[in-house]
N, C-alpha and C positions, 0 to 999 in steps of 0.2 A: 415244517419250515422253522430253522431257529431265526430266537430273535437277534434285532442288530445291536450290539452294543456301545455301537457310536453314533449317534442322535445324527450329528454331524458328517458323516461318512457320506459320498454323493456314490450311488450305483447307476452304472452305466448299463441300458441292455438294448441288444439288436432284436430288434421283429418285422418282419414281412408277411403282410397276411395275404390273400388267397386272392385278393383283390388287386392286389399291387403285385403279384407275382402276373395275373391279367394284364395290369397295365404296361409292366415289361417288356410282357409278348406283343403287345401291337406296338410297343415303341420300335419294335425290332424290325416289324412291318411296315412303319410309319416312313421309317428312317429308309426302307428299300425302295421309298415311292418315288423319288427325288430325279431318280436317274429316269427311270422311266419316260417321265412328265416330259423334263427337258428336251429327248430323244423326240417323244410326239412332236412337241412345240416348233417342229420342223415342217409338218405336213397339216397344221390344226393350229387356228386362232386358240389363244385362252380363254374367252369365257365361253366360247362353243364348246370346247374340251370340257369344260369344269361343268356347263350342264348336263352336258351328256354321260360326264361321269356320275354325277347324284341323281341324275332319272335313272339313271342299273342300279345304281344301288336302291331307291327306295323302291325299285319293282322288287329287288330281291328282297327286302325286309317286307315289303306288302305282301310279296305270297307267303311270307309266312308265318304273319300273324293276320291273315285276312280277315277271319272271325271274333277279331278282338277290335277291329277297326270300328264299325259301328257304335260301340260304346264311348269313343272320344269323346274328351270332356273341355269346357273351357281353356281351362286351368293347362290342361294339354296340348291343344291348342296355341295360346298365347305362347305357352314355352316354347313346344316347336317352331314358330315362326321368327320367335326371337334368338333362336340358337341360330336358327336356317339362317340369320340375314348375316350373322357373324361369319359364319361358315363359308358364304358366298366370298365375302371382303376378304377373308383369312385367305383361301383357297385361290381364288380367284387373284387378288392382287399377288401370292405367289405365284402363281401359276403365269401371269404376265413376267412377272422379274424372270423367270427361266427358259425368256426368250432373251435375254442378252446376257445372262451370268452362268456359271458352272453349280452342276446339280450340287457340289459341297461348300461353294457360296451361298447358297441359297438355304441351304441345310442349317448352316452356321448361322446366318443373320438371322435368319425364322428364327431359333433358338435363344434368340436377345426374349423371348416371352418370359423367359425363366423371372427374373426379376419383375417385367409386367405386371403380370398374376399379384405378388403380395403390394407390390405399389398400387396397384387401381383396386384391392382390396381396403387399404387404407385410405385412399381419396374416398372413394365410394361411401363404404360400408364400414368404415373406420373403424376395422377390426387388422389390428399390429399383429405381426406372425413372431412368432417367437423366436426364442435365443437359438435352437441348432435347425429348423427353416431359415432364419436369417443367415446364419455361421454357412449353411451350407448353400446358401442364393448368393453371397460373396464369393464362396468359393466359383459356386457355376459362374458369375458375371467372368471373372477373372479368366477362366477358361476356356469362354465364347470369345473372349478378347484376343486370347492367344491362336486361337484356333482361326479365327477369322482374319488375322495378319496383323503382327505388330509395327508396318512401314507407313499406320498413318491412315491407309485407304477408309478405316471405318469413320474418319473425321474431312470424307471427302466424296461423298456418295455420289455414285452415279446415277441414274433411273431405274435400273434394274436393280438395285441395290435398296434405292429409298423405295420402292412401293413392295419391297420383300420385308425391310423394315416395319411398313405400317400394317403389314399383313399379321406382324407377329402380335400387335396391337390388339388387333382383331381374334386373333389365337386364344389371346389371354381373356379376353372377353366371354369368349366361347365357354373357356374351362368354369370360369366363373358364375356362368346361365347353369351351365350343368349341373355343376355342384347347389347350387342352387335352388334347384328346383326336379334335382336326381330323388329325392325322400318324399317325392310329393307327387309323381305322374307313374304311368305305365311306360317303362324302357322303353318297348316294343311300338308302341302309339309313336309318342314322342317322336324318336326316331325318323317313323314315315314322313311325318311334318316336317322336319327339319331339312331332310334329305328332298323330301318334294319342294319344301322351298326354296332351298340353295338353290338347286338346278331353275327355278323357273325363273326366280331373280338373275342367274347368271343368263340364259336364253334372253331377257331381256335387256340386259346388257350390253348387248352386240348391237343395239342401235344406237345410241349414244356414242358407242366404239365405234361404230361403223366399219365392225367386223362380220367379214363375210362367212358363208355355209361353206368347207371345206369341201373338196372333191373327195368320194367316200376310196375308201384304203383298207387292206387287210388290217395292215398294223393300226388305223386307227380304232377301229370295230372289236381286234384284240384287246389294246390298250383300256378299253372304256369298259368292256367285259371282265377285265380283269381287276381293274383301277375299284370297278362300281362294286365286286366282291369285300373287297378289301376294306372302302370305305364304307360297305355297311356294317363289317366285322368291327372297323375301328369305333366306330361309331353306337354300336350297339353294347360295346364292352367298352365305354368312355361312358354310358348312362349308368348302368349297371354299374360298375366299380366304386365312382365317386357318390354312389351312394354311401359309402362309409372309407371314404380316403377324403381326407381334406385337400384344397384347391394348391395349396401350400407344396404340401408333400406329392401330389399327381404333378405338380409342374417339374418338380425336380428330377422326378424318376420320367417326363416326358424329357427331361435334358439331356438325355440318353442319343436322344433322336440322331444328331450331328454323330456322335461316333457310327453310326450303324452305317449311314450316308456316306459317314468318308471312306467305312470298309468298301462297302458297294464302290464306290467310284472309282477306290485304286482298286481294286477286282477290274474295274473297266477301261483303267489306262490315269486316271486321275493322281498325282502323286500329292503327299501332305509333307511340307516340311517339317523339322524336328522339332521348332518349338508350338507346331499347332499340334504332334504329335502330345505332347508336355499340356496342352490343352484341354487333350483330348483325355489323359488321366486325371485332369481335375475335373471334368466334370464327373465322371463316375467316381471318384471320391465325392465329391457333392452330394450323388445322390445317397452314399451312403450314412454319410453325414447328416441327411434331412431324415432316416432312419432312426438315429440313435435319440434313446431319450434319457434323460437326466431326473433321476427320482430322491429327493430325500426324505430318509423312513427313520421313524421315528416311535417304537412299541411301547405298549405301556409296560413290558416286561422292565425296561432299563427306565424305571420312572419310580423314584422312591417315593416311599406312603406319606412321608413330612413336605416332599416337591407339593404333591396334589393338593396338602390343607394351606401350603404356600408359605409354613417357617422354612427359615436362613437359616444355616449353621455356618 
């Protein structure tokens, strides 16, 4: 490697590691769940849905780390149940807005978490996200903006709208547990916990709601089969990754989410206009944006011998 010969010089470089190419992939998934949901939301209360989705899933994560169950640890424990309650809120209070809003309404508003994540990083934990996480959490705001209609309506929320809102609240939260306490538990544990508790807090939820047991249905028994694969994928490859992707940069590459959702949806009769289309490219500029990094390098090659004893000429 030659040395640099301008101290001053800033080098730009793009990397994506193996983790964040993970996180990608269930963004892609993530983003395909929307329509689904909504579709159910016709035959099936939401927080009956939402338990029933994360009881399949941590049956599918429990068979298959059965023999590592046992060993659960506090520490394991605790995180699980405090990701699980996030999970529930997140889930759950989306899963209610897409009974009165469109699966890429929903998409989009969920997706205001982008900025979330480094703001309640800062209230919290009073750790400031840096210059192209920032550069690039502006870009995404701006894009969620566009995307989600510039006539006003997000400065005029409806109920399905504002409890889709507080859901992303809840999102951001989640990511933040994760990362959190991703370098410190078993993926695999964890998981169970989190997944069995969503589901059992949302099951208890339906009295307070005084929502009722759905009349059973193919499509719903599919949907939850399907739903509970997926969120165990998503969920066990969200522990796993953000052990080494910061909360920062996983929010952004999750900002992905809203485009994959509004393919699906015009795949399904959903139309986007052109400037949520305009949106929709900034946020994946965003996310490559929270990608790049800013280096300046500095060798002792280009460092004269009278610099280091500290004479001036």
């Amino acid at each position: 490697m030659t040395a640099n010969t301008n101290p001053g010089r800033l080098d730009v470089t793009f990397r994506i590691s193996r983790a964040e190419c993970v996180l990608l992939f269930i963004t892609m998934l993530w983003g395909g769940t929307f329509l689904l949901v909504h579709n159910v939301m016709s035959i099936s209360g939401p927080m009956f849905f939402v338990g029933l989705r994360f009881a399949t899933a941590a049956l599918f994560v429990g068979l298959l780390c059965m023999r590592s169950l046992p060993h659960l640890t506090m520490t394991e424990l605790k995180a699980g149940m405090l990701i699980g309650i996030t999970i529930m809120l997140g889930y759950g209070l989306q899963t209610m807005g897409l009974q009165t809003i469109s699966s890429s309404q929903s998409a989009f508003i969920t997706a205001l978490y982008v900025p979330f994540v480094p703001l309640l990083q800062w209230l919290v934990l009073g750790r400031r996200p840096g210059l192209m996480p920032s550069l690039g959490i502006a870009v995404a705001f701006v894009g969620l903006v566009l995307l989600a209609g510039p006539d006003g309506g997000m400065l005029n929320l409806n109920h399905g709208e504002m409890v889709t809102l507080i859901s992303a609240v809840a999102i951001a939260a989640e990511i933040i547990l994760i990362s959190r306490y991703a370098g410190r538990v078993d993926v695999r544990r964890v998981t169970v916990v989190q997944l069995a508790t969503a589901s059992l807090l949302s099951f208890l939820m339906m009295l307070p709601t005084q929502e009722s047991i759905p009349q059973w249905s193919t499509l719903l028994v599919a949907s939850a089969i399907g739903l509970g694969a997926m969120s165990a994928v998503i969920q066990v490859a969200m522990n796993w990754a953000q052990r080494s992707v910061s909360p920062t940069r996983a929010t952004l590459i999750y900002a992905g989410e809203p485009v994959w959702a509004g393919v699906v949806g015009r795949i399904a009769g959903e139309r986007l206009p052109g400037i949520a289309l305009i949106g929709a490219v900034l946020i994946v500029l965003a996310v490559i944006i929270s990608e790049l990094k800013l280096s300046r390098r500095a060798t002792a090659k280009c460092i004269e011998p009278s610099q280091l004893s500290g004479d001036k000429k």
